[in-house]
N, C-alpha and C positions, 0 to 999 in steps of 0.2 A: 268393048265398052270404053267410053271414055274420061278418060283420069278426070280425081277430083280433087280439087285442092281441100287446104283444111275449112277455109270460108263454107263451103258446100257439102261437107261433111260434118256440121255443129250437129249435135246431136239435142233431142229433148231437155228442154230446160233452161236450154240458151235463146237467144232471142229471134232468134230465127231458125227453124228445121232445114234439116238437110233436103234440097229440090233436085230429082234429077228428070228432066223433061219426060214428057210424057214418051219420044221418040227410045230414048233410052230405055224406061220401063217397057216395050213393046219390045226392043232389041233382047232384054234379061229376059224375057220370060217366053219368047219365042223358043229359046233355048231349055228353057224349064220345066214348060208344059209336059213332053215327052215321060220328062223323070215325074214331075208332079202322078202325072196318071199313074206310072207304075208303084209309085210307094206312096197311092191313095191308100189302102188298108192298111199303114201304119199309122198317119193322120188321122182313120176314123177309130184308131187303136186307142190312142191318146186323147184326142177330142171328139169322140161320138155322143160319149152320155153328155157333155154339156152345148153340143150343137140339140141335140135332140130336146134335152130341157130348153134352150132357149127357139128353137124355131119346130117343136112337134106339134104345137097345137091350134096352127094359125087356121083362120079364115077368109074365105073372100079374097078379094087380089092381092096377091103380092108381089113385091118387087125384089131384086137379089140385087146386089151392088157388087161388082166383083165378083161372079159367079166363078170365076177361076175354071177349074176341070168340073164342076160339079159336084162336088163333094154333098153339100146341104139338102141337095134334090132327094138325097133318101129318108131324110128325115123330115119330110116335108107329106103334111096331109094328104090327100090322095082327092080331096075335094079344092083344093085352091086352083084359082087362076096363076097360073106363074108366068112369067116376065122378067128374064134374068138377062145380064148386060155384062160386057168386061170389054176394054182396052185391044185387048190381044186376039189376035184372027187364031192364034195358036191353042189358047185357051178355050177359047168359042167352038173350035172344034173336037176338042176333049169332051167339051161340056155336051153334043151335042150327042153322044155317043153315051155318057151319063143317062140323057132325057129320054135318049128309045130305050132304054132299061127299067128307068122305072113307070110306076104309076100314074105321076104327075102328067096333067097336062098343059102344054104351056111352048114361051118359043122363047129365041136367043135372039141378041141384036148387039152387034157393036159401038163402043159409046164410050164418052169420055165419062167419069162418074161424078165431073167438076161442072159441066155444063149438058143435062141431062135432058132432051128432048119432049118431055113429058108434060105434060098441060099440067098445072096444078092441082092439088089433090085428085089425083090419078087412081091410088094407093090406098089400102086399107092396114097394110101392114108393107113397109120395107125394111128389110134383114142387109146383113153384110157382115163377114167374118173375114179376120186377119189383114185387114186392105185400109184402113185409115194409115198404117202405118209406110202404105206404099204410094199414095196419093200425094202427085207434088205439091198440091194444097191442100189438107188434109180438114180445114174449116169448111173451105169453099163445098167440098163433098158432102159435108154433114148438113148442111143449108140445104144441098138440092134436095139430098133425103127428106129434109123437114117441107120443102116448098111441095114438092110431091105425095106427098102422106098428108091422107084429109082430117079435116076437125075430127076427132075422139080416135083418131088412129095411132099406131104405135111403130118405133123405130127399137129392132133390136139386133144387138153387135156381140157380137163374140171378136174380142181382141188379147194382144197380147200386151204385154209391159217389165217392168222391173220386180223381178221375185221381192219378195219381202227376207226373205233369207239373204241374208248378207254376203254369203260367200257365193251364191248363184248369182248375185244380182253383180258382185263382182268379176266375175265373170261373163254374161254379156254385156257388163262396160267395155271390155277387154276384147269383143269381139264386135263391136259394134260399126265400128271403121268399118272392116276389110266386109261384114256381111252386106252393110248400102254399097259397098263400092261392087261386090256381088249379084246383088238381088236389088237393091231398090228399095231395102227393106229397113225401115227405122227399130232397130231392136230394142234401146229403152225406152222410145216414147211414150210416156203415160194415157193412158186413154182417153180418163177423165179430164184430165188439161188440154188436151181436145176441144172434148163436148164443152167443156166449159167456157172454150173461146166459140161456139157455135152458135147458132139459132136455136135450137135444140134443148129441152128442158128436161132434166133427169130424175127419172121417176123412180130405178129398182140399180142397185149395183150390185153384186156379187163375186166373188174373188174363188179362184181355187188353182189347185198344184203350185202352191205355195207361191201366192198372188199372182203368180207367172201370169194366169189367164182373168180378165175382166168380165162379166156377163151384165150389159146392159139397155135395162128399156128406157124408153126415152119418147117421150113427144114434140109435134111442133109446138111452137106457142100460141096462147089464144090471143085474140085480139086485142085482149087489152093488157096485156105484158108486153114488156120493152126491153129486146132485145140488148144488153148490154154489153159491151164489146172491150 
């Protein structure tokens, strides 16, 4: 992978997030997929009950953003259309091997989650967990979400961020460098400072394992709210 200066490396908070091309993240997570899949059952160890609370009760079509290996697909109704997407040919085919396991019926597609193929309000519900934080634009993503998810539908994300406990959160200060220069992966960025640069209008938050994790729905905007930037 390719060196990053400290410019490209600013972490959440600073005026710019750290970007590593989309070429990059395909490169990290070619490599990742493999181990992803094997230590899925510790992933849904630690975040099952709140993948399950935030996406067990959907209807009607949904979208995934960053399907990754599939992990979400099991806790996914057994009546949805699903339509899940990620970046990575490597992940797409972990996921795909997810999809003939369970119930769901649905298909996979490769896609940038910045500029997302989909006709507008496409969507009745689009989900996405752990992946704002890997998105070299991580606003532009949440836009598509919102352009694709129709009038009264709902956008919800399971992400991660800065503990609220001081010594944790000192702690992924301290590792925050070397894990993007790793994975891709922005480890304190805040979520909500996100959404809030978005299109996106925030309807439910919820926090747990000691704020580590974010749980939130969110809508597009109606027609007559204005996007403020």
């Amino acid at each position: 992978m390719p060196p990053h200066t400290t410019n490209e490396r600013r972490r959440a908070g600073d005026d710019e997030p750290p970007r590593m091309t989309i070429a990059d993240i395909q490169a990290a997570y070619a490599e990742y997929a493999d181990l992803a899949a094997r230590f899925d059952w510790l992933n849904r160890l630690f975040t099952g009950r709140h993948r399950r609370q935030q996406f067990g009760d959907l209807e009607g079509r949904v979208l995934e953003v960053a399907c990754g290996t599939g992990t979400n697909l099991r806790y996914l109704p057994d009546s949805v259309e699903y339509v899940g997407i990620d970046i990575s040919e490597a992940m797409l085919a972990r996921a795909w091997e997810t999809l003939d396991r369970v119930d769901v019926e649905g298909r996979l597609e490769r896609m940038d989650a910045q500029t997302l193929s989909f006709a507008d309000d496409s969507f009745d519900t689009v989900v996405s967990s752990f992946s704002t934080c890997t998105f070299p634009d991580p606003v532009a993503a949440l836009d598509e979400m919102a352009r694709v998810c129709r009038p009264g539908g709902r956008v919800r994300l399971l992400e991660h961020g800065p503990s609220d406990v001081d010594l944790i959160a000192r702690y992924q200060e301290s590792r925050a460098d070397a894990h993007y220069e790793r994975s891709g992966c922005r480890l304190t960025q805040e979520p909500l400072e996100v959404l809030e640069r978005s299109a996106l209008v925030l309807e439910e938050r919820e926090t747990a394992q000691f704020g580590r994790l974010t749980m939130i729905t969110a809508r597009p905007p109606r027609d007559s709210e204005e996007v403020d930037r």
